[in-house]
C-alpha positions in Angstrom: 0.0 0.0 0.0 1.3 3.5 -0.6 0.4 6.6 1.5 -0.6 10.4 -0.1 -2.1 13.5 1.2 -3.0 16.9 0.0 0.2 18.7 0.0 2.0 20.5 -2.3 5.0 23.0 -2.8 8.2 23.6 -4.8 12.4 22.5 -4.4 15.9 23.5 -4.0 19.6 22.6 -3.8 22.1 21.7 -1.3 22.8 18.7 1.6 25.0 16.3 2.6 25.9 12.7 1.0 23.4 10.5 2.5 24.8 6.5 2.5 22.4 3.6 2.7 18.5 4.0 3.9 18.4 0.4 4.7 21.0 0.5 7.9 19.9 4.2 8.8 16.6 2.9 8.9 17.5 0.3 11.3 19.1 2.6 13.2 16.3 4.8 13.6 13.6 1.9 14.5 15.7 1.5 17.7 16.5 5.4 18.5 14.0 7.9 17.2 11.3 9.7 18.7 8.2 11.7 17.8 8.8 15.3 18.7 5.9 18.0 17.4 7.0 19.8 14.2 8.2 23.2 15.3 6.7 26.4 13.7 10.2 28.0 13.1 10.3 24.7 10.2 8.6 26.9 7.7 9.2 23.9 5.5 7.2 21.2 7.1 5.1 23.2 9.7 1.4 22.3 8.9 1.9 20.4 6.0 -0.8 17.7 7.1 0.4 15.7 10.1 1.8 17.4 13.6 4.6 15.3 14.8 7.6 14.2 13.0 10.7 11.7 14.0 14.2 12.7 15.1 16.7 11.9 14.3 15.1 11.9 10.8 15.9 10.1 7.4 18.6 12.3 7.1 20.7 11.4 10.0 20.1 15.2 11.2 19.8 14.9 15.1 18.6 18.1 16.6 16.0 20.3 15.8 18.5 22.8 15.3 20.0 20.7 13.0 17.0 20.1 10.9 15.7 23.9 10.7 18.8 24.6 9.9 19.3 22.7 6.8 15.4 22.0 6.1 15.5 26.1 5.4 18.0 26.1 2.6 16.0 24.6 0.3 13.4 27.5 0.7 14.2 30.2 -1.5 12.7 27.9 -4.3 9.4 27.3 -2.7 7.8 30.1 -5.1 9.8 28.1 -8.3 6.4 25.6 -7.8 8.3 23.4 -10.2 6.2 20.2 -8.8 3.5 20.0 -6.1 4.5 17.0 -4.7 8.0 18.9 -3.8 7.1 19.5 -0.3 5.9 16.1 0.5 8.6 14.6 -0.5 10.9 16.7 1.3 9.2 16.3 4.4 9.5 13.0 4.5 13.0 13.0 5.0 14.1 15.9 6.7 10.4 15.3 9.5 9.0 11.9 9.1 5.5 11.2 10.0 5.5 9.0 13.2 4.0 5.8 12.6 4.6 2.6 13.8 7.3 2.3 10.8 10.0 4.9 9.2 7.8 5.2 5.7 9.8 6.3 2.7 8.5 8.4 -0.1 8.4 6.1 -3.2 10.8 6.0 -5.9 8.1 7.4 -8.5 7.2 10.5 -6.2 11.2 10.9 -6.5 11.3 10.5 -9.9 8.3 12.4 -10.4 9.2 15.7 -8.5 13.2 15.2 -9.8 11.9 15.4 -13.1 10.0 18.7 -12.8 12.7 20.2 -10.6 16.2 19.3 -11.7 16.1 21.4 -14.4 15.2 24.4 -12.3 18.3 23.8 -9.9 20.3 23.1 -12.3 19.2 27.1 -13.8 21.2 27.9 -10.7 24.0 25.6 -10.9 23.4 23.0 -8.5 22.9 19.0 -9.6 20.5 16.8 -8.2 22.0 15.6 -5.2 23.1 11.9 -4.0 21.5 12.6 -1.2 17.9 12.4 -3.3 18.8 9.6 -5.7 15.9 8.3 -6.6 17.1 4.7 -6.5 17.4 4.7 -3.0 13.7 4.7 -2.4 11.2 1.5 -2.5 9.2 0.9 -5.7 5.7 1.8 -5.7 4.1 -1.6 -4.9 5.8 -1.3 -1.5 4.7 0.7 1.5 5.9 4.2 1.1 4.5 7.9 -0.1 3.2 8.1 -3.3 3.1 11.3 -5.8 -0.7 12.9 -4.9 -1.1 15.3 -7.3 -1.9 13.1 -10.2 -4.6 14.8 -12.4 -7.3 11.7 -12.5 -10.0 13.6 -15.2 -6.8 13.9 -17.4 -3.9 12.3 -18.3 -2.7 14.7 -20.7 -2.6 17.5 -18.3 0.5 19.2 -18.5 2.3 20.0 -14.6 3.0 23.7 -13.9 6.4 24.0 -14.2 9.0 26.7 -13.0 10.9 29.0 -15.5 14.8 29.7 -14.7 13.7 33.2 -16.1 12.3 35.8 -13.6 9.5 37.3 -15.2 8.6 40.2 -13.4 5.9 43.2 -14.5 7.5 46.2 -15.7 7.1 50.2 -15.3 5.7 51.4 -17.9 7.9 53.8 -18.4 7.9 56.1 -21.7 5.6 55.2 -24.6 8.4 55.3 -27.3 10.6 51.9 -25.1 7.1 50.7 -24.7 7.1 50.6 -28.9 10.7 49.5 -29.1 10.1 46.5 -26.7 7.1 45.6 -29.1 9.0 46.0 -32.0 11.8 44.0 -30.5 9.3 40.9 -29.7 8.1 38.4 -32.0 4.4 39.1 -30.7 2.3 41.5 -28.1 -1.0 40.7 -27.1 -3.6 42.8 -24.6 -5.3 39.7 -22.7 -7.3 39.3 -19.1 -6.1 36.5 -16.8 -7.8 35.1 -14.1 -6.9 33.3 -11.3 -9.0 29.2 -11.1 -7.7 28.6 -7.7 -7.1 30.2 -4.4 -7.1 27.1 -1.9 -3.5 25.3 -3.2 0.1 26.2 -3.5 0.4 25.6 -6.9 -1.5 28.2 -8.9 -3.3 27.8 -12.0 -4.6 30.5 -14.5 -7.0 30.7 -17.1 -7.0 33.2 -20.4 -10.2 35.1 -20.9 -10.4 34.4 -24.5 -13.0 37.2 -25.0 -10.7 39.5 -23.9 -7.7 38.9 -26.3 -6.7 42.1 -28.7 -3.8 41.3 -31.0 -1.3 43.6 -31.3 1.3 41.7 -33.4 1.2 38.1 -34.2 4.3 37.9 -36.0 5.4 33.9 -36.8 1.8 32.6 -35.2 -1.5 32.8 -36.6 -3.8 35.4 -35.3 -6.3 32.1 -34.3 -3.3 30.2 -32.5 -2.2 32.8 -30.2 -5.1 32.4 -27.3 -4.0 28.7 -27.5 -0.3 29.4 -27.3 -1.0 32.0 -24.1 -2.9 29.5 -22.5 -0.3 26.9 -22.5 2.4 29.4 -21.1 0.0 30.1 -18.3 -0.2 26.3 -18.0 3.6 25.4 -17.9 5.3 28.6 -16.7 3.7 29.1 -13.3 6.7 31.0 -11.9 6.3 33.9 -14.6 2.4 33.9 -14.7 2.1 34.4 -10.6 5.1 37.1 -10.4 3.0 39.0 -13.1 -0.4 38.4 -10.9 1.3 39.5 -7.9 -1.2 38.0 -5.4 -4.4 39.2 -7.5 -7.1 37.2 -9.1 -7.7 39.0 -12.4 -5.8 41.6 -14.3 -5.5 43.0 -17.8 -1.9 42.7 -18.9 0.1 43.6 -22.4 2.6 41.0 -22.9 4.8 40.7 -25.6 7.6 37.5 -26.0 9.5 35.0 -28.5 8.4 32.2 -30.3 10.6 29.1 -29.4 9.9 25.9 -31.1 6.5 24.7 -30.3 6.1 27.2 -27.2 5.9 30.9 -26.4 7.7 33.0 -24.2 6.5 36.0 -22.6 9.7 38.5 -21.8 7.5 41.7 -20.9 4.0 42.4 -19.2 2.3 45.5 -18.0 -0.5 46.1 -16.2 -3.1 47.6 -18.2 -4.4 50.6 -15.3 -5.5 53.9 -15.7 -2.3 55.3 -14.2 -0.2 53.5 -16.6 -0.7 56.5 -19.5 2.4 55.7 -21.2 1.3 52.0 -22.1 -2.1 53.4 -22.9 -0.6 56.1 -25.6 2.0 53.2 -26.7 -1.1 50.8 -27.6 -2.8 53.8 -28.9 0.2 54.6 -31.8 1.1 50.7 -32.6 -1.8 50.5 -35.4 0.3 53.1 -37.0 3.9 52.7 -36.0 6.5 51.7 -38.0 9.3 49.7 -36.1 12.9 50.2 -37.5 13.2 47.2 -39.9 9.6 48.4 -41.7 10.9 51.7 -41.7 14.3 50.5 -44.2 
């Protein structure tokens, strides 16, 4: 049998070589014991179950110890790049007491490495030993499965993180408004709404009666509302820092086309203050950008 639970959160780099779970585990059977999961663990603290072992499957023994290196694998909590993350950090670095040290599967490993490797790796840091994947029990066995499996579709892309930090900008004068339209393969005036507020991970919709095409450039003036939707689906890092904590907004976003995706390298917020993005949208039907001009 295989345990899961609704939690969900992102990854990081860093640790210690970790040698076999097998002889740790025995170890632990004869010495641990179940302390309560202390709020200064932003990591594990309410995740879903209130006590946790120590020492833990990490051979860290103090809680010192654990906060300590629990907390370096924070600052890519916001990356979201898999929402089984969390869970399968936490159980390694605090356990869930149970009669028996329970392991997080070898697919949930898999699963989350998959996802989150590359995002690490963005910042030059491999997939630690101390994670491989091997050293977990297959599926069939007792240990924490992935729980974020979408069961209405198979297809269903997972959010993923972008090693890009897509921020929203100022919009600043209307003529580098134009230049950074001219520079992009497309720009778009779309409406975004946020599906979810009760999980971690988020996940955002396009309104598609609220797309305006500025420039299509390689993609067809139909495709585009298909092509946004997909970067909302797969670059969940860039999507929430443009939201900023808001659950619908009006954005001009302009990016590249790579391959069979889209990037988005700029986004405004379409408000009334913002007059120099108004008067830039305003003169694009009739600018002329530098190459059309020669």
């Amino acid at each position: 049998s295989r345990l899961g639970g609704p939690w969900l959160l992102g990854l990081l780099a860093h640790l210690l070589l970790w040698g076999s779970p097998g002889i740790w585990a025995s170890y632990l059977r004869r010495s641990s014991s179940c302390i309560p999961i202390p709020y200064r663990m932003a990591l594990c603290y309410d995740i879903g179950y209130s006590e946790m072992r120590i020492p833990n499957l990490l051979e860290h023994e103090t809680m010192t110890e654990v906060i300590q290196q629990s907390s370096s694998w924070l600052p890519l909590l916001a990356r979201e790049c898999h929402p089984d993350a969390r869970i399968f950090l936490c159980s390694l670095f605090a356990p869930i007491c149970l009669d028996r040290l329970i392991y997080p599967c070898r697919n949930l490993c898999e699963t989350v490495k998959r996802s989150c490797a590359p995002i690490m790796a963005c910042y030059g840091y491999p997939w630690p030993e101390i994670l491989n994947c091997n050293k977990f029990p297959a599926d069939h066995e007792l240990c924490i499965a992935a729980v974020s499996m979408d069961e209405n579709s198979s297809s269903r892309r997972m959010p993923q993180a972008s090693c890009k930090d897509c921020e929203l900008e100022e919009a600043s004068t209307a003529r580098e408004i134009l230049e950074s339209l001219c520079a992009n393969d497309f720009a778009v005036k779309i409406r975004i709404l946020r599906k979810n507020t009760t999980t971690t991970i988020s996940d955002f919709d396009l309104d598609p009666s609220k797309v305006e095409v500025l420039k299509h450039g390689p993609l067809l003036r139909t495709e585009i509302p298909a092509r946004l939707q997909q970067w909302l689906d797969i670059d969940a890092t860039c999507a929430h820092n443009i939201m900023r904590g808001t659950h619908a907004g009006v954005f001009v976003v302009s990016g590249e086309v790579q391959r069979d995706k889209v990037v988005v390298n700029k986004a405004y917020a379409w408000q009334k203050r913002n007059r120099n993005l108004h008067q830039a949208v305003r003169r694009w039907k009739h600018h002329r950008c530098p190459e059309q001009a020669g």
